[in-house]
C-alpha positions as CSV (number, residue, x, y, z in Angstrom):
1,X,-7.7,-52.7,-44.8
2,X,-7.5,-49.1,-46.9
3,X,-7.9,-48.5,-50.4
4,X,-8.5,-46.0,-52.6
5,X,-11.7,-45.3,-54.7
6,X,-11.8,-45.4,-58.3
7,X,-10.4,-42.3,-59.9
8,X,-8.9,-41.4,-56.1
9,X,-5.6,-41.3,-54.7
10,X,-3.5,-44.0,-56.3
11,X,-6.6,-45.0,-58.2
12,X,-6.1,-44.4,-62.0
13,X,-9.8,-45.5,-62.4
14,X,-10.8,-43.0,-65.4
15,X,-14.7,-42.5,-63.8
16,X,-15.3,-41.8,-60.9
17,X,-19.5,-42.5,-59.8
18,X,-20.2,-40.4,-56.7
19,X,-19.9,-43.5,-54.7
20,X,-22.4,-46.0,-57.0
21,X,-20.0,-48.4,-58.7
22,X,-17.4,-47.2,-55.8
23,X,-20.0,-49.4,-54.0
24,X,-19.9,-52.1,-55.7
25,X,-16.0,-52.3,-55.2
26,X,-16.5,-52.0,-51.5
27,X,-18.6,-55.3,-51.5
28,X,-16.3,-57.0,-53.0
29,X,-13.7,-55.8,-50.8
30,X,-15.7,-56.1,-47.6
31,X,-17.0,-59.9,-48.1
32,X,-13.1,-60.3,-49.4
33,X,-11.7,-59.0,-45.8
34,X,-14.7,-61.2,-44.1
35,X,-13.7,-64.2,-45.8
36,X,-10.1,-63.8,-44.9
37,X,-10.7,-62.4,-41.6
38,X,-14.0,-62.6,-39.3
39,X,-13.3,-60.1,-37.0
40,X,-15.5,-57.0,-36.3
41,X,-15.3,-54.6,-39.3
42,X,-15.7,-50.9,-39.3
43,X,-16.0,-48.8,-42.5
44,X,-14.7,-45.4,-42.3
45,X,-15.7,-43.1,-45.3
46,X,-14.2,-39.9,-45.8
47,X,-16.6,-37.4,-48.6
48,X,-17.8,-39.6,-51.4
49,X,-16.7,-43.1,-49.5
50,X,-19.6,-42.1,-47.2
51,X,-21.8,-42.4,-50.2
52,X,-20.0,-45.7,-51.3
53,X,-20.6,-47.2,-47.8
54,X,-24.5,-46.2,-47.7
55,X,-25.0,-47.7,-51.1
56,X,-23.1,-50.5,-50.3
57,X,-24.8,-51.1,-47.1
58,X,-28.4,-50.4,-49.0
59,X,-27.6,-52.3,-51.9
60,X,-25.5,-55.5,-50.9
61,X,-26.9,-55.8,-47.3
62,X,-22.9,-55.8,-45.9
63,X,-23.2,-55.5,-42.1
64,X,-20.2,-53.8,-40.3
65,X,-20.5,-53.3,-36.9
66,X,-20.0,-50.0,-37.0
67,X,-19.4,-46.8,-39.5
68,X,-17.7,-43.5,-39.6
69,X,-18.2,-41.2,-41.8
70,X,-16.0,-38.0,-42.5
71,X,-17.0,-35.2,-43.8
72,X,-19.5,-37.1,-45.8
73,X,-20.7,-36.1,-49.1
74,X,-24.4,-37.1,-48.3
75,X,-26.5,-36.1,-51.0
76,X,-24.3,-36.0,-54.6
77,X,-27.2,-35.1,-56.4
78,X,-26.2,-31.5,-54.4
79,X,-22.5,-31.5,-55.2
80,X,-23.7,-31.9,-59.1
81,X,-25.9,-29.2,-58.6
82,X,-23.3,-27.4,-57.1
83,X,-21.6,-28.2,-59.7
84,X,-23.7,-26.9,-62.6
85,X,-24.3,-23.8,-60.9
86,X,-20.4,-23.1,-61.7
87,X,-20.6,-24.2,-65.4
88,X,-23.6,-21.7,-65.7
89,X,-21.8,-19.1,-63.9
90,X,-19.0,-19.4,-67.0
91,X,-20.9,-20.6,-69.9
92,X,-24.0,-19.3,-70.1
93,X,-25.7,-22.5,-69.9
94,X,-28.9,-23.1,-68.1
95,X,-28.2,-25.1,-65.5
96,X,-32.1,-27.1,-65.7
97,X,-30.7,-28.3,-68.9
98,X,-27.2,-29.9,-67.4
99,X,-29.7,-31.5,-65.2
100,X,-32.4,-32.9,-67.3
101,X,-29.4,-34.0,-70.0
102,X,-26.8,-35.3,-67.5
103,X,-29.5,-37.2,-65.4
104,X,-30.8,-38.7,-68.9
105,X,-27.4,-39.7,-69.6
106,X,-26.4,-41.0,-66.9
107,X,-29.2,-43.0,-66.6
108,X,-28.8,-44.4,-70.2
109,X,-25.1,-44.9,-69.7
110,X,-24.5,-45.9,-66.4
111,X,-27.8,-47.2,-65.3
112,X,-28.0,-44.7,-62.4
113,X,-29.6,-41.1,-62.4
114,X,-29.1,-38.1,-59.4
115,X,-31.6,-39.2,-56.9
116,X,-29.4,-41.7,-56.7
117,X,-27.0,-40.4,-54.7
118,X,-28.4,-39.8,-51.4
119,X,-27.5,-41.7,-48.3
120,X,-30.8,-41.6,-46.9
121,X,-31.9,-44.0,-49.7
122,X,-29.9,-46.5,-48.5
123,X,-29.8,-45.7,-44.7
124,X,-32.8,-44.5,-44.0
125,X,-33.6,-47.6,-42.0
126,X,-30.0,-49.0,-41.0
127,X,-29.6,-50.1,-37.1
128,X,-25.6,-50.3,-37.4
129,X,-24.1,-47.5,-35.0
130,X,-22.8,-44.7,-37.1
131,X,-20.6,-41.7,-36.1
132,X,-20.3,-38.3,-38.3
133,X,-17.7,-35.9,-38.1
134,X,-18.0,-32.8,-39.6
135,X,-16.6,-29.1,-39.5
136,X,-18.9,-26.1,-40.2
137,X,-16.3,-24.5,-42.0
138,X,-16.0,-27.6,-44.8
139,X,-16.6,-26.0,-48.1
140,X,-17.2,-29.3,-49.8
141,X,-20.1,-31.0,-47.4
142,X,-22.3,-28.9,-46.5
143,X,-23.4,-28.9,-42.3
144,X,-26.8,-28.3,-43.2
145,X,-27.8,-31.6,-45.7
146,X,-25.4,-33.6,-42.6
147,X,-28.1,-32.5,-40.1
148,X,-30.5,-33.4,-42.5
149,X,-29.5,-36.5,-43.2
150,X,-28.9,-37.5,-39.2
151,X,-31.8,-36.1,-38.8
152,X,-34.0,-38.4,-41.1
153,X,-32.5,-42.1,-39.9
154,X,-34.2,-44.1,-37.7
155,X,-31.2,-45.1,-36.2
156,X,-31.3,-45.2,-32.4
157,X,-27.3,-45.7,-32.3
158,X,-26.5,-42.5,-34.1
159,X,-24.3,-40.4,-32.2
């Protein structure tokens, strides 16, 4: 089963969460598939549905028996940053004060804040087998927080 995230591809979804309420639409869709079929489920999550899975998995407790992730986006809380280093580049806007204001708002509004958005949150402790495949010439993921983030599970059936 394939579908597209909120505010992605056919998706008309006007917000798109860096994968937290993606997740929650991934539940759904996951115990939806399970109840109509039992068979072995993989996720595959390519950028920000990497997130969506983690959360998913970390939040809701789904259990597929296995999970790819392309070119994951990893850590949002980065890509943001990213992000606001661009807008400060342009406007002249300190970029500790996108933080402290979009983190606050985001909070208030969504019920989330940045440090939300890493996978280790969530997977830090998963056992399912998980695969990554990256490129070190992505511009969008960076290589080094994908090491990181391998490098920090507890997951003897990483590969």
């Amino acid at each position: 089963m394939l579908y597209d995230q909120r505010n992605s591809g056919e998706n008309f979804a006007p917000l798109n969460t860096f994968g937290y309420y993606e997740a929650y639409d991934l539940k759904d869709i996951f115990l939806y598939a399970d109840k109509v079929n039992n068979r072995k489920k993989i996720l595959w999550g390519q950028s920000m549905g990497a997130m969506a899975i983690a959360i998913s998995i970390g939040k809701f407790d789904i259990k597929p028996e296995f999970l790819i992730f392309d070119s994951p986006v990893i850590n949002g809380k980065e890509m943001i940053y990213k992000e606001f280093d661009n807008i400060e580049k342009e406007t002249g806007i300190h970029k500790y004060l996108m933080v402290m204001s979009g983190n606050l708002i985001s909070k208030k509004r969504y019920g989330f804040d940045f440090s939300d958005l890493t996978a280790n949150k969530y997977l830090r402790d998963t056992d399912i087998p998980l695969l990554i495949l990256s490129a070190k010439n992505d511009e969008i993921t960076s290589l080094e927080s994908q090491r990181d983030f391998f490098n920090k599970l507890k997951n003897n059936n990483k590969k």
